[in-house]
mmCIF file of the C-alpha atoms, coordinates in Angstrom:
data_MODEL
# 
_entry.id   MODEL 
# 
loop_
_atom_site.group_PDB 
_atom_site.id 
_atom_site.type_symbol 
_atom_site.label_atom_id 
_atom_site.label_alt_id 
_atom_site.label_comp_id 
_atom_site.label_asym_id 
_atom_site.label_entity_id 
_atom_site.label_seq_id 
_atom_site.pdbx_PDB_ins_code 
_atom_site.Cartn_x 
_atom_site.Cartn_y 
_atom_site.Cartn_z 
_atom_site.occupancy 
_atom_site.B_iso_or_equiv 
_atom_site.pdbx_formal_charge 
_atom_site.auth_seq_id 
_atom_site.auth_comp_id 
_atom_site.auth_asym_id 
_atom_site.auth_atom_id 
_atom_site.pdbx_PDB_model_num 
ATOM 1   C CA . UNK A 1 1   ? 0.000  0.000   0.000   1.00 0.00 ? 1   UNK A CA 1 
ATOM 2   C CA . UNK A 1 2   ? 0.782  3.342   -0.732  1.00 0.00 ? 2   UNK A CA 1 
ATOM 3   C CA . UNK A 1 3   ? 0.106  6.776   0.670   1.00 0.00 ? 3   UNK A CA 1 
ATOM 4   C CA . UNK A 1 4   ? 0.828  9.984   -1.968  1.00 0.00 ? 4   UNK A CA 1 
ATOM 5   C CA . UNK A 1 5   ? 2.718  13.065  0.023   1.00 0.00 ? 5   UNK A CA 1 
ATOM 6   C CA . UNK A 1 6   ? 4.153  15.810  -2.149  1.00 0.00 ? 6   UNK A CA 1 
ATOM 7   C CA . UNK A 1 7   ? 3.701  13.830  -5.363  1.00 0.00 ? 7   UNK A CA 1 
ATOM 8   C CA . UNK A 1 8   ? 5.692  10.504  -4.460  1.00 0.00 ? 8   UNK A CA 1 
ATOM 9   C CA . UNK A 1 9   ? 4.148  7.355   -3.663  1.00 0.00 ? 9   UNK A CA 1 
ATOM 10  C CA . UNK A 1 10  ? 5.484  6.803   -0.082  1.00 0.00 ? 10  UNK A CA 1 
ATOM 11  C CA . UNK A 1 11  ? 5.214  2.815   0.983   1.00 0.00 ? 11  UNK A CA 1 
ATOM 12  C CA . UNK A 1 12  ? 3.444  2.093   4.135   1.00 0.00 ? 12  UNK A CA 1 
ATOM 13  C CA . UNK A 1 13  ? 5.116  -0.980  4.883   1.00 0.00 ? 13  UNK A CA 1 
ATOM 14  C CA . UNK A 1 14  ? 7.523  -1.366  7.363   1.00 0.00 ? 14  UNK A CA 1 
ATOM 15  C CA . UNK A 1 15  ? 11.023 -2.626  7.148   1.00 0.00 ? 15  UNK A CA 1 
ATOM 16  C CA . UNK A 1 16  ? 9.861  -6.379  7.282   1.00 0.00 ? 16  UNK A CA 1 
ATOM 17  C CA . UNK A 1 17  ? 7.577  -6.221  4.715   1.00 0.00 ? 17  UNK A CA 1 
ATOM 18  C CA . UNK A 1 18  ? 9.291  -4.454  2.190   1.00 0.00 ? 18  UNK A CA 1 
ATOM 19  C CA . UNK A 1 19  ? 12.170 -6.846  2.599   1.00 0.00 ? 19  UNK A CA 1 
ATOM 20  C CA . UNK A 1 20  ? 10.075 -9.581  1.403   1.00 0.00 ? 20  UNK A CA 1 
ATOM 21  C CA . UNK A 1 21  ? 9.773  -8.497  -1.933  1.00 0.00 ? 21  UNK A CA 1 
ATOM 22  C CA . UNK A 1 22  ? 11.729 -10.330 -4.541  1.00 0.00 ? 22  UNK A CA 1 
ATOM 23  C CA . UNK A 1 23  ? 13.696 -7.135  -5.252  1.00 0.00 ? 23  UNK A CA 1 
ATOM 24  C CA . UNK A 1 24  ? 13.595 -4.277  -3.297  1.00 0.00 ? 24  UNK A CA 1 
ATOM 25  C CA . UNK A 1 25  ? 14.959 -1.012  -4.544  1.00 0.00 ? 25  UNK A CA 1 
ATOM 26  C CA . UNK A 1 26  ? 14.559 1.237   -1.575  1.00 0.00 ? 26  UNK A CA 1 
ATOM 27  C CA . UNK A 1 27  ? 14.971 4.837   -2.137  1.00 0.00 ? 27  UNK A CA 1 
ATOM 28  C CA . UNK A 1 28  ? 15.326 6.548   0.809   1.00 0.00 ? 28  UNK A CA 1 
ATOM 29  C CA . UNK A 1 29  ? 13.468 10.168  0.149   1.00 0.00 ? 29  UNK A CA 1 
ATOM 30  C CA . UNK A 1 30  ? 14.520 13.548  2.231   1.00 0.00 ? 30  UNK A CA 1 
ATOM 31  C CA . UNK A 1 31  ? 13.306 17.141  1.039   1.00 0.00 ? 31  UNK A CA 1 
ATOM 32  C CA . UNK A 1 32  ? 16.862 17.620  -1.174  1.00 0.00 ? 32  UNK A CA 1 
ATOM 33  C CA . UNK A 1 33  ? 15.075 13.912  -3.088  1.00 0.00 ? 33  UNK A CA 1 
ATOM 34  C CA . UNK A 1 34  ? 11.878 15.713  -3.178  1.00 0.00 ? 34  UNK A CA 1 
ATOM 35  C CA . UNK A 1 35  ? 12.962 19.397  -5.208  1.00 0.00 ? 35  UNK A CA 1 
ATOM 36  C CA . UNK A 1 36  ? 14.900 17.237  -6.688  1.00 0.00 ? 36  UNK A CA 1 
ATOM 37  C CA . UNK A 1 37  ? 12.201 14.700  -8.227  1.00 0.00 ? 37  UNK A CA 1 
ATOM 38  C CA . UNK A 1 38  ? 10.279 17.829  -9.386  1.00 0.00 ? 38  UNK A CA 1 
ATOM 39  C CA . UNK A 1 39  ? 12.798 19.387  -10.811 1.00 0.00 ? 39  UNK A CA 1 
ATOM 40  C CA . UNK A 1 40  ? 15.002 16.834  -12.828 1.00 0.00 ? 40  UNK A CA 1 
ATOM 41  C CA . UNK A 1 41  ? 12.995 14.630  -15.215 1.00 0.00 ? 41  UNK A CA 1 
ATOM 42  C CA . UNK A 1 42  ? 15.925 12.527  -15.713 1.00 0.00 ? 42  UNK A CA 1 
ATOM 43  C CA . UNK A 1 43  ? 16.420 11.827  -11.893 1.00 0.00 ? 43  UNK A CA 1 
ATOM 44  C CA . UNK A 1 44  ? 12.635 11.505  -11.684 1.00 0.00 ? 44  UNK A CA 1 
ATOM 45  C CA . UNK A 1 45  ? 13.121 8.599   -14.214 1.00 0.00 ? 45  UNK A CA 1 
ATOM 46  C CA . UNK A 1 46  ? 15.534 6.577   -12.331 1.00 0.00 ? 46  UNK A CA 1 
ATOM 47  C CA . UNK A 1 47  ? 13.332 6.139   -9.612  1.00 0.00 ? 47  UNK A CA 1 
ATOM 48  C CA . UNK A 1 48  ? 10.387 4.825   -11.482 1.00 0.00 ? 48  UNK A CA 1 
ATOM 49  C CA . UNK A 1 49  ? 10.402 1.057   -9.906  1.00 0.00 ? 49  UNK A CA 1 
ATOM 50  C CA . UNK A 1 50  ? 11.820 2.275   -6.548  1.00 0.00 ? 50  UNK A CA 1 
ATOM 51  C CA . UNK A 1 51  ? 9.846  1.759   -3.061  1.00 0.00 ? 51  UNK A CA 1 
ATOM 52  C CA . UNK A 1 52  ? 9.542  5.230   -1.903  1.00 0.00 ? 52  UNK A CA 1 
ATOM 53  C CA . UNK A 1 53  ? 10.856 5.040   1.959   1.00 0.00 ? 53  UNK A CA 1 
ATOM 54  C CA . UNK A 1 54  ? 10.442 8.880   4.068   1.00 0.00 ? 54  UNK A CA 1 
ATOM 55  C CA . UNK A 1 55  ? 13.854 9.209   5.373   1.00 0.00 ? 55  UNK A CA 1 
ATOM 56  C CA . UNK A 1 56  ? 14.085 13.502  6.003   1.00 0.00 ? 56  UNK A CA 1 
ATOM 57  C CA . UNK A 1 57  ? 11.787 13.815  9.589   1.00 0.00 ? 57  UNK A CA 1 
ATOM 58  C CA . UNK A 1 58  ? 10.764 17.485  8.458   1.00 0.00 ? 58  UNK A CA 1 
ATOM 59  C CA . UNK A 1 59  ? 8.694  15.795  5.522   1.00 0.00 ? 59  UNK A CA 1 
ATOM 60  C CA . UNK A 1 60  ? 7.661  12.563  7.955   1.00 0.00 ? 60  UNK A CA 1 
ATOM 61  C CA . UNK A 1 61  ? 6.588  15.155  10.800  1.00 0.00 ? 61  UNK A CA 1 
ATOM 62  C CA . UNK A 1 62  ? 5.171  17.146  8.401   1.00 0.00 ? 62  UNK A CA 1 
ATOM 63  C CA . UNK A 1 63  ? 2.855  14.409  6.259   1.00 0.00 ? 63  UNK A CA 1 
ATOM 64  C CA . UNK A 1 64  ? 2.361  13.031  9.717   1.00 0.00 ? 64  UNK A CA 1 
ATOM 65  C CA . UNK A 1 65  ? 1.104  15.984  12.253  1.00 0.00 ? 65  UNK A CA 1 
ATOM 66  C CA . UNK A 1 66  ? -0.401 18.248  9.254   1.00 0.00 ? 66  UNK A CA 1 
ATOM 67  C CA . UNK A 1 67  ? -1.335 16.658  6.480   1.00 0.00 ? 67  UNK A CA 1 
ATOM 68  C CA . UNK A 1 68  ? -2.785 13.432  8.737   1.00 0.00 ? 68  UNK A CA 1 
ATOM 69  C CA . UNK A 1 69  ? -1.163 10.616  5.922   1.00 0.00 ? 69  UNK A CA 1 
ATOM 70  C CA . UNK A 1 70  ? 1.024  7.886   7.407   1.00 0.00 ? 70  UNK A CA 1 
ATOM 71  C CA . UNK A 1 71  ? 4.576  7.152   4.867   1.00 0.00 ? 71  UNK A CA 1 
ATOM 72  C CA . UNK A 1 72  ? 6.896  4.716   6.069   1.00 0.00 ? 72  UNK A CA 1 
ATOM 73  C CA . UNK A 1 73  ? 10.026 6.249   8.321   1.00 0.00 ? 73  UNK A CA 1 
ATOM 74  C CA . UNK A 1 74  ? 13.273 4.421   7.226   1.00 0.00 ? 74  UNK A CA 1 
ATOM 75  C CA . UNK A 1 75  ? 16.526 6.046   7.296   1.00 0.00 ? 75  UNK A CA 1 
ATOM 76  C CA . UNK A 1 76  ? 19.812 4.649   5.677   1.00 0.00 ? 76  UNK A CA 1 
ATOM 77  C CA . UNK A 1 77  ? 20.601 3.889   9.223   1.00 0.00 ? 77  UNK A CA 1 
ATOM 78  C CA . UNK A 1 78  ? 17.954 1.502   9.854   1.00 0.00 ? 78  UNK A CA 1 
ATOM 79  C CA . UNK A 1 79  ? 18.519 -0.451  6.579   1.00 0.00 ? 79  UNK A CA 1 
ATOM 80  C CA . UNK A 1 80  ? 22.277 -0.605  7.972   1.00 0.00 ? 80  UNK A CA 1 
ATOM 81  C CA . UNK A 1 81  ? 20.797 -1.487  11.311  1.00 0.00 ? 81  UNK A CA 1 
ATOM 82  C CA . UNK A 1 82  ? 17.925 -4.054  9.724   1.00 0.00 ? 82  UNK A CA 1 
ATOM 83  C CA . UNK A 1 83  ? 20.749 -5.988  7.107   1.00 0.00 ? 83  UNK A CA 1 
ATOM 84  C CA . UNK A 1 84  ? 23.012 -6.828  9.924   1.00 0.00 ? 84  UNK A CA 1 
ATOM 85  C CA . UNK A 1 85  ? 20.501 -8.365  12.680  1.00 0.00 ? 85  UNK A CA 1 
ATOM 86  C CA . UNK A 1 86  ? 17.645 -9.458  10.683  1.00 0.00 ? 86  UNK A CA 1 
ATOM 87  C CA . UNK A 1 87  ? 19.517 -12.530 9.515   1.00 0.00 ? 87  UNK A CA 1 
ATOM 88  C CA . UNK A 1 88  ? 17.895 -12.651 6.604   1.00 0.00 ? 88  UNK A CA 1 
ATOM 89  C CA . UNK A 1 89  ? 20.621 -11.221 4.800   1.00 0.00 ? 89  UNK A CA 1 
ATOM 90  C CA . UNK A 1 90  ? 24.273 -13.256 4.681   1.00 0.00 ? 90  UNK A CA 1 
ATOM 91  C CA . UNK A 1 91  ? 26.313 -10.825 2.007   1.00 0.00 ? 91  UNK A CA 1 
ATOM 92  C CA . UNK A 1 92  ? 26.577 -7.034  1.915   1.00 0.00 ? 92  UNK A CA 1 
ATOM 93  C CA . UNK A 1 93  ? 28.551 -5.303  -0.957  1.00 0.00 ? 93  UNK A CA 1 
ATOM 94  C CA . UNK A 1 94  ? 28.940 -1.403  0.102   1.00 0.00 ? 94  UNK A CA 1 
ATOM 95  C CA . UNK A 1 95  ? 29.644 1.284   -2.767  1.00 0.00 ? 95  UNK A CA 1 
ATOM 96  C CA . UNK A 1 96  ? 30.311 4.588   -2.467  1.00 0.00 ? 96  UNK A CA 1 
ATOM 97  C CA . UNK A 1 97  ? 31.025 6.936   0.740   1.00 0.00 ? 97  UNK A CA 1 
ATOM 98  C CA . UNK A 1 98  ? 35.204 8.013   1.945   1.00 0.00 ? 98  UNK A CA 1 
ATOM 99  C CA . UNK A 1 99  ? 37.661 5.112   1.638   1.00 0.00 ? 99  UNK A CA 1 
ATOM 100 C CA . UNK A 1 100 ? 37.938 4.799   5.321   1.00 0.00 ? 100 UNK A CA 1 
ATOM 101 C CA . UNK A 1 101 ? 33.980 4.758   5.997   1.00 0.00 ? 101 UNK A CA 1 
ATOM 102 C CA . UNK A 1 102 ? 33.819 2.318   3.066   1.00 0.00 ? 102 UNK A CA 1 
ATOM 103 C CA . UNK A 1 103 ? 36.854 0.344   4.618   1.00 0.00 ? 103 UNK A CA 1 
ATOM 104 C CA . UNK A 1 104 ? 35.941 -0.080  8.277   1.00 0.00 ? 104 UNK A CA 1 
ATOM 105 C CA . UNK A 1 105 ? 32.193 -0.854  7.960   1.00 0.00 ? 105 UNK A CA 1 
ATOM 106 C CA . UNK A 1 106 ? 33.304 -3.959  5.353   1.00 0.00 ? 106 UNK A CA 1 
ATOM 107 C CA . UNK A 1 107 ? 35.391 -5.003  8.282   1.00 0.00 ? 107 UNK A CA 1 
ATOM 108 C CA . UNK A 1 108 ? 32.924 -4.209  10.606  1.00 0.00 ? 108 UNK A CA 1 
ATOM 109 C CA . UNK A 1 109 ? 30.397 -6.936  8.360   1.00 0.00 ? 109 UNK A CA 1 
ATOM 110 C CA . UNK A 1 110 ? 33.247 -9.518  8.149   1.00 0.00 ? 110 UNK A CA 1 
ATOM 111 C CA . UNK A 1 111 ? 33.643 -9.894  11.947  1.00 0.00 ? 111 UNK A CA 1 
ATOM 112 C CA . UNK A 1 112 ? 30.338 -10.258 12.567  1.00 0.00 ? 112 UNK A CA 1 
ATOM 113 C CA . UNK A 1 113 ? 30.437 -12.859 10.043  1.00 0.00 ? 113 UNK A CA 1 
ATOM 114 C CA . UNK A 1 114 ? 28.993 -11.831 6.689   1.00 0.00 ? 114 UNK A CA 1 
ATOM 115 C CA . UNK A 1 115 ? 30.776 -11.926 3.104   1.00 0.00 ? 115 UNK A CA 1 
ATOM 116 C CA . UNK A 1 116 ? 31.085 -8.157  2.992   1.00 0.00 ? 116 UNK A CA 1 
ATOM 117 C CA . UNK A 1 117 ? 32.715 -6.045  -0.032  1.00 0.00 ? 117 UNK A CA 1 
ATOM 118 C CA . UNK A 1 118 ? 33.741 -3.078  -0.716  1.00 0.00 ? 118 UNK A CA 1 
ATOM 119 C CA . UNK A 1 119 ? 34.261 -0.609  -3.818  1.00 0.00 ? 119 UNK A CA 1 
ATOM 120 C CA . UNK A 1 120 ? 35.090 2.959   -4.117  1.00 0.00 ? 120 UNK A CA 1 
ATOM 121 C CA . UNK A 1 121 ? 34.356 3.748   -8.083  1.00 0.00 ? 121 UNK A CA 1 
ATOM 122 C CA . UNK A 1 122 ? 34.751 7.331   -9.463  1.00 0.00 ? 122 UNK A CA 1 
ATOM 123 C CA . UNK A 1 123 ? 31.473 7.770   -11.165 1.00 0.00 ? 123 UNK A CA 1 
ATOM 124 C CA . UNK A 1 124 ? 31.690 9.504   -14.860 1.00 0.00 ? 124 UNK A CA 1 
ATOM 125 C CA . UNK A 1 125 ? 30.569 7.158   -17.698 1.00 0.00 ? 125 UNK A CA 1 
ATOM 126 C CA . UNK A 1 126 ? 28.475 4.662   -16.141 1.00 0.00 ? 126 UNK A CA 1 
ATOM 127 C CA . UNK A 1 127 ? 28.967 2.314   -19.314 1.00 0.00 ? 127 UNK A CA 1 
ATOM 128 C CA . UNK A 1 128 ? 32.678 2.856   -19.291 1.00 0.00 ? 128 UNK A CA 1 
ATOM 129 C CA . UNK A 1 129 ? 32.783 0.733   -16.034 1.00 0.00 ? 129 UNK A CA 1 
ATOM 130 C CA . UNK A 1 130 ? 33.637 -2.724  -16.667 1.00 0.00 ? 130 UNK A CA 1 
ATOM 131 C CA . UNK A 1 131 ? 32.232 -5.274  -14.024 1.00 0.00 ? 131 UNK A CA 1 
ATOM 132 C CA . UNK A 1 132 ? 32.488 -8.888  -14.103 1.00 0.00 ? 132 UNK A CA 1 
ATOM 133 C CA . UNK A 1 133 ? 29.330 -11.087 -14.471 1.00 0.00 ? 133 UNK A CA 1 
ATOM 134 C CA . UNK A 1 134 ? 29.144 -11.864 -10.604 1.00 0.00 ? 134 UNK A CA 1 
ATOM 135 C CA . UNK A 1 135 ? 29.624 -8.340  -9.327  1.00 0.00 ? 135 UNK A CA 1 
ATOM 136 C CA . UNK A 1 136 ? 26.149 -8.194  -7.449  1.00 0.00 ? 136 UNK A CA 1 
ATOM 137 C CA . UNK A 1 137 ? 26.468 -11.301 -6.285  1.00 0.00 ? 137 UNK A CA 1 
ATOM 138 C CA . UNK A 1 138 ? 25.274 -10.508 -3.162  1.00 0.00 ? 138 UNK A CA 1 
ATOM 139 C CA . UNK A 1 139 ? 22.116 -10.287 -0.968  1.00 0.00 ? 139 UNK A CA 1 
ATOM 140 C CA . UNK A 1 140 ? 21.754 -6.597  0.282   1.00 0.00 ? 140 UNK A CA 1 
ATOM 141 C CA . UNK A 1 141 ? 23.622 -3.993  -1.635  1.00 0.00 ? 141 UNK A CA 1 
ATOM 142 C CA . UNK A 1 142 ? 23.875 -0.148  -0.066  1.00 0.00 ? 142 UNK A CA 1 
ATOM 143 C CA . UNK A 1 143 ? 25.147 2.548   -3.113  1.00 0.00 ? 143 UNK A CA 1 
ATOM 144 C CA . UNK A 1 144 ? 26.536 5.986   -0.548  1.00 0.00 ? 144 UNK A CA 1 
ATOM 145 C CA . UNK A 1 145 ? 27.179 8.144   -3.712  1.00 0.00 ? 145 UNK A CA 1 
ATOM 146 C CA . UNK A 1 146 ? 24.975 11.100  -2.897  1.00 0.00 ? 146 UNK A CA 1 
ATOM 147 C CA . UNK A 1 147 ? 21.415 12.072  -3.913  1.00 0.00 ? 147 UNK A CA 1 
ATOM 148 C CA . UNK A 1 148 ? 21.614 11.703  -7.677  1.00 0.00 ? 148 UNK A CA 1 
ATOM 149 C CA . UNK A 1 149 ? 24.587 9.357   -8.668  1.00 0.00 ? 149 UNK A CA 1 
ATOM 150 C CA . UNK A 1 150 ? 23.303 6.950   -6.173  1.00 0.00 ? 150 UNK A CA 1 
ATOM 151 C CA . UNK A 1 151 ? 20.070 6.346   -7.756  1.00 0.00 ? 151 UNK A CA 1 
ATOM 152 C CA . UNK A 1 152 ? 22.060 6.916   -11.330 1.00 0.00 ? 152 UNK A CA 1 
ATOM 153 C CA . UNK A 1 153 ? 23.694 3.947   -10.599 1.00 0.00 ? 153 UNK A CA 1 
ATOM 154 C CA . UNK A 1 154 ? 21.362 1.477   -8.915  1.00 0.00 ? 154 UNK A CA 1 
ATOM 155 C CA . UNK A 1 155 ? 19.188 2.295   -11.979 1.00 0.00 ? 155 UNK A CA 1 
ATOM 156 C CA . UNK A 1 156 ? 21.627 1.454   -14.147 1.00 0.00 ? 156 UNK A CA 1 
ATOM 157 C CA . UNK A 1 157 ? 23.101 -1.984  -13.069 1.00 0.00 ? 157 UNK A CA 1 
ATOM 158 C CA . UNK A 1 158 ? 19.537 -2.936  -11.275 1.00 0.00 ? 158 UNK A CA 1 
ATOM 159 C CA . UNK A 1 159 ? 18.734 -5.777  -14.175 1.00 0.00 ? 159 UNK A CA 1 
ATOM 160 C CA . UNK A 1 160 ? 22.529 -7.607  -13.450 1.00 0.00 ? 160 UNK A CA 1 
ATOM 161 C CA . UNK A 1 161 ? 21.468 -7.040  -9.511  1.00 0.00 ? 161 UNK A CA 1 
ATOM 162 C CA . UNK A 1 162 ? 18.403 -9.167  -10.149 1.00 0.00 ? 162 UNK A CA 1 
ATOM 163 C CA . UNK A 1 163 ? 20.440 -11.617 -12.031 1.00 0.00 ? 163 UNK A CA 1 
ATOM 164 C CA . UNK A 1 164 ? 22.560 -12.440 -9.649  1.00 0.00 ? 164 UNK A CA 1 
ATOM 165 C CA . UNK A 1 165 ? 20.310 -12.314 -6.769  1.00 0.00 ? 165 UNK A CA 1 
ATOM 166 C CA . UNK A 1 166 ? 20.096 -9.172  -5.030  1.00 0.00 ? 166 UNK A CA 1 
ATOM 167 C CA . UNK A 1 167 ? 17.159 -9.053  -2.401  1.00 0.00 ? 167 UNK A CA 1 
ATOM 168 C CA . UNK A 1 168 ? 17.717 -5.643  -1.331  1.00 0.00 ? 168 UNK A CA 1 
ATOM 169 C CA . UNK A 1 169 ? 19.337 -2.402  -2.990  1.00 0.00 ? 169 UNK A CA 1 
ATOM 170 C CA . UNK A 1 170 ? 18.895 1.030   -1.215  1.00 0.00 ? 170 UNK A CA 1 
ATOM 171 C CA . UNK A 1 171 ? 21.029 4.357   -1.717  1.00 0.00 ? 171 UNK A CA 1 
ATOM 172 C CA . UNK A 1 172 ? 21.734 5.852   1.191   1.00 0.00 ? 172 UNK A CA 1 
ATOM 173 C CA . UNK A 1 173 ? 23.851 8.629   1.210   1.00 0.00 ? 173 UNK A CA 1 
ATOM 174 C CA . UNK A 1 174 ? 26.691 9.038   4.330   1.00 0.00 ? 174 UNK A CA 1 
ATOM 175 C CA . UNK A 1 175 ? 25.329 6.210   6.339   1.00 0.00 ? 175 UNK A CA 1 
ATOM 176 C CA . UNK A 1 176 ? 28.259 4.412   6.348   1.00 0.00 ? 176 UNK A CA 1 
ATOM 177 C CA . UNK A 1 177 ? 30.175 7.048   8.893   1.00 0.00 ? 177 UNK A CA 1 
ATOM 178 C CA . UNK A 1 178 ? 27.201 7.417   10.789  1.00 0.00 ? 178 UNK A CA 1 
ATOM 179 C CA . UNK A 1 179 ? 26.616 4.204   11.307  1.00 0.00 ? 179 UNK A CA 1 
ATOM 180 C CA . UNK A 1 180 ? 29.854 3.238   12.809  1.00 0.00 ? 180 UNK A CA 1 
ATOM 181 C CA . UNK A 1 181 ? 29.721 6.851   14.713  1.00 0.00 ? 181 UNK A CA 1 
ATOM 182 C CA . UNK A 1 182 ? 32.049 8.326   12.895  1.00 0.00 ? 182 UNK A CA 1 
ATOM 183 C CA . UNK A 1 183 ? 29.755 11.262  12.436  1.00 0.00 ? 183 UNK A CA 1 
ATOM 184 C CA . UNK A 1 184 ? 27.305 11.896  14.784  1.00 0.00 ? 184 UNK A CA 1 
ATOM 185 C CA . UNK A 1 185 ? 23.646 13.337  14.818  1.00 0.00 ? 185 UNK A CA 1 
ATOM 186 C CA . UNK A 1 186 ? 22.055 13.729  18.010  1.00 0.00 ? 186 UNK A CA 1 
ATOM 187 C CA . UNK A 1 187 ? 18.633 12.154  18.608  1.00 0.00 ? 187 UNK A CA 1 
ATOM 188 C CA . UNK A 1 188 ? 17.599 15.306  19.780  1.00 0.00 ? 188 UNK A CA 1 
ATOM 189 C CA . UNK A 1 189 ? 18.675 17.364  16.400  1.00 0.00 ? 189 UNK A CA 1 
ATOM 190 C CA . UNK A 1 190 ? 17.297 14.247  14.072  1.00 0.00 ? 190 UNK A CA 1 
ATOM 191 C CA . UNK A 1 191 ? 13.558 14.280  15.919  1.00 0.00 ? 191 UNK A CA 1 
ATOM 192 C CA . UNK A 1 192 ? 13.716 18.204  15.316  1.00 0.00 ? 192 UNK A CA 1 
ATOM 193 C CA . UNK A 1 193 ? 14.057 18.074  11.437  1.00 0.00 ? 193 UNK A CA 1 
ATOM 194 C CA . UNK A 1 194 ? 17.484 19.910  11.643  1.00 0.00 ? 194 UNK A CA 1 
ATOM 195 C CA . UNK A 1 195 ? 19.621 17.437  10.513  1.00 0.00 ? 195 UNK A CA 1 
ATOM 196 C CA . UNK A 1 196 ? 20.965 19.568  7.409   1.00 0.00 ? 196 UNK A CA 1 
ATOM 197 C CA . UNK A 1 197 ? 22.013 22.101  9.526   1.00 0.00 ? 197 UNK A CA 1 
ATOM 198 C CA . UNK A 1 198 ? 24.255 20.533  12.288  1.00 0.00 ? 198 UNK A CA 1 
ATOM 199 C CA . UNK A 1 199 ? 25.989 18.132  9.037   1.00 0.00 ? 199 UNK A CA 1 
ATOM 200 C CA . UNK A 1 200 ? 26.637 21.809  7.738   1.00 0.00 ? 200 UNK A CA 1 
ATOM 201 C CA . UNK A 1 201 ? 28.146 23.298  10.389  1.00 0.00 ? 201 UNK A CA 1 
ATOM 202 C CA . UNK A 1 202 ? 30.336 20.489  10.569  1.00 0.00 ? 202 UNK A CA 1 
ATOM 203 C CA . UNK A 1 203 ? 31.314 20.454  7.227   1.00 0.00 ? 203 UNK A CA 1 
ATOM 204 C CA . UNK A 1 204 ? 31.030 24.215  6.312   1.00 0.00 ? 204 UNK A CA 1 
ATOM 205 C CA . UNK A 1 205 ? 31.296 23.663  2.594   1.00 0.00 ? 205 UNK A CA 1 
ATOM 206 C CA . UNK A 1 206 ? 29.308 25.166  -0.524  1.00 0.00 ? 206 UNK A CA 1 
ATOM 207 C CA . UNK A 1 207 ? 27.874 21.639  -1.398  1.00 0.00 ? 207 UNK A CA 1 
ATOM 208 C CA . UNK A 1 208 ? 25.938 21.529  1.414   1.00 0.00 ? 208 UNK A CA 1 
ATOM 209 C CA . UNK A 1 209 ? 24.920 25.297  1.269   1.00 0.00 ? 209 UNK A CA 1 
ATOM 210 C CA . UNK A 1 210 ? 23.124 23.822  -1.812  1.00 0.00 ? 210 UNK A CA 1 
ATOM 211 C CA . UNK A 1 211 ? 21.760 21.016  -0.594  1.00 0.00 ? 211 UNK A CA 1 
ATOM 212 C CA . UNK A 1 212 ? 20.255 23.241  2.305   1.00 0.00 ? 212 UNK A CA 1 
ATOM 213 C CA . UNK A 1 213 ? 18.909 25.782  -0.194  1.00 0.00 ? 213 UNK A CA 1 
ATOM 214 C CA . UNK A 1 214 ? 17.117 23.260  -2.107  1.00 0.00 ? 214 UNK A CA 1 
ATOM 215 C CA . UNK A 1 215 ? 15.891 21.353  0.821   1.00 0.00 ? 215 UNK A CA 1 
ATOM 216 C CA . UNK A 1 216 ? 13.754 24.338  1.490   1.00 0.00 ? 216 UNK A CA 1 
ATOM 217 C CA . UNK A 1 217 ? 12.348 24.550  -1.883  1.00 0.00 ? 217 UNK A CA 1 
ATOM 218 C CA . UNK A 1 218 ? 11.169 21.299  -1.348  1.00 0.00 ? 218 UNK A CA 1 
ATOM 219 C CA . UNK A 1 219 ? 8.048  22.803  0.667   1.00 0.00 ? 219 UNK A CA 1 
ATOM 220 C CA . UNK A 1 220 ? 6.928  24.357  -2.305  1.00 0.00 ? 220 UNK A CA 1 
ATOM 221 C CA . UNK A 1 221 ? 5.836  20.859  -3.149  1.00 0.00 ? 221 UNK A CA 1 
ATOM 222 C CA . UNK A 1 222 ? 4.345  19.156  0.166   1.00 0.00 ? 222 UNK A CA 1 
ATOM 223 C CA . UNK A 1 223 ? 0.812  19.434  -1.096  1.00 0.00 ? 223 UNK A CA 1 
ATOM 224 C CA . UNK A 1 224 ? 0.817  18.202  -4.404  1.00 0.00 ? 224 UNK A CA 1 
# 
């Protein structure tokens, strides 16, 4: 089932139950996915199979408290979280993120006992990449590229992820170095929606300037 809030088809199923589909793409939506699915047609396009997840809390609080619609509350974190106790899921290949987040949280996998990978690509020319047949051989794959490449790239290898077996596939942005508390987020600034703005005082860079800016455009579209 699925509830509409600001023009995306939010799933209402939990964690469990999207898991059991056959292949779940999981795309993990915060107000910077939202401006951005209005405003890009061909980011709009990769996301046409995905299961909508509401991972900023302004737009969960928001859908929630004001406009009186429940959409399912997953962040990256939880999928992390989910993956390694569910034990469901045996494999995990991580993409994307800093070398040393990427590094330590494949390590972190293998000593609990999983067949974890990792891979750091420098995304231009999607096609130029050359990947053997059993690349995505693996049960849960997380892509940490950032808001667009991430979903770029699931939607382009998603038919070899299916061949070789992939149950789940979610992008999920810096989870990686949160999850292993190399960044933090209070509880406290998370439940209060300002997120954006403690990552950007702690990383005072233009990038995330943007990201901010077009975060707040993303109210434009809440009732649509």
């Amino acid at each position: 089932m699925v509830n509409f809030f600001a023009g995306i088809p939010f799933s209402t199923e939990d964690i469990e139950g999207i898991s059991k589909l056959s292949f779940a793409r999981i795309a993990t939506v915060n107000n910077e996915y939202i401006f951005n699915y209005h405003t890009d047609i061909n980011f709009r396009d990769t996301l046409k199979d995905a299961v909508f997840v509401c991972d900023g809390r302004i737009p969960f609080l928001f859908s929630k408290n004001v406009l009186k619609k429940y959409v399912v509350n997953i962040t990256g974190i939880d999928l992390i979280k989910f993956v390694y106790g569910s034990g469901q899921f045996k494999s995990v290949l991580f993409i994307g993120d800093t070398d040393e987040a990427n590094f330590e949280i494949v390590d972190y996998f293998n000593k609990a006992g999983f067949r974890a990978s990792g891979w750091n690509p420098f995304i231009g020319d999607l096609g130029a990449l050359k990947l053997n047949d059993d690349f995505f051989k693996y049960d849960a794959v997380f892509v940490a590229l950032g808001c667009k490449k991430q979903e770029k790239f699931i939607d382009y290898f998603k038919n070899d992820m299916q061949k070789n077996g992939v149950q789940l596939v979610a992008g999920i942005g810096g989870a990686y170095s949160i999850f292993l508390n190399k960044k933090t987020l209070p509880s406290f600034v998370y439940n209060a929606g300002l997120g954006s703005i403690w990552r950007l005082f702690q990383e005072f860079k233009l990038f995330r300037i943007i990201r901010l800016f077009d975060s707040l455009k993303a109210f434009r579209y809440y009732f649509k």
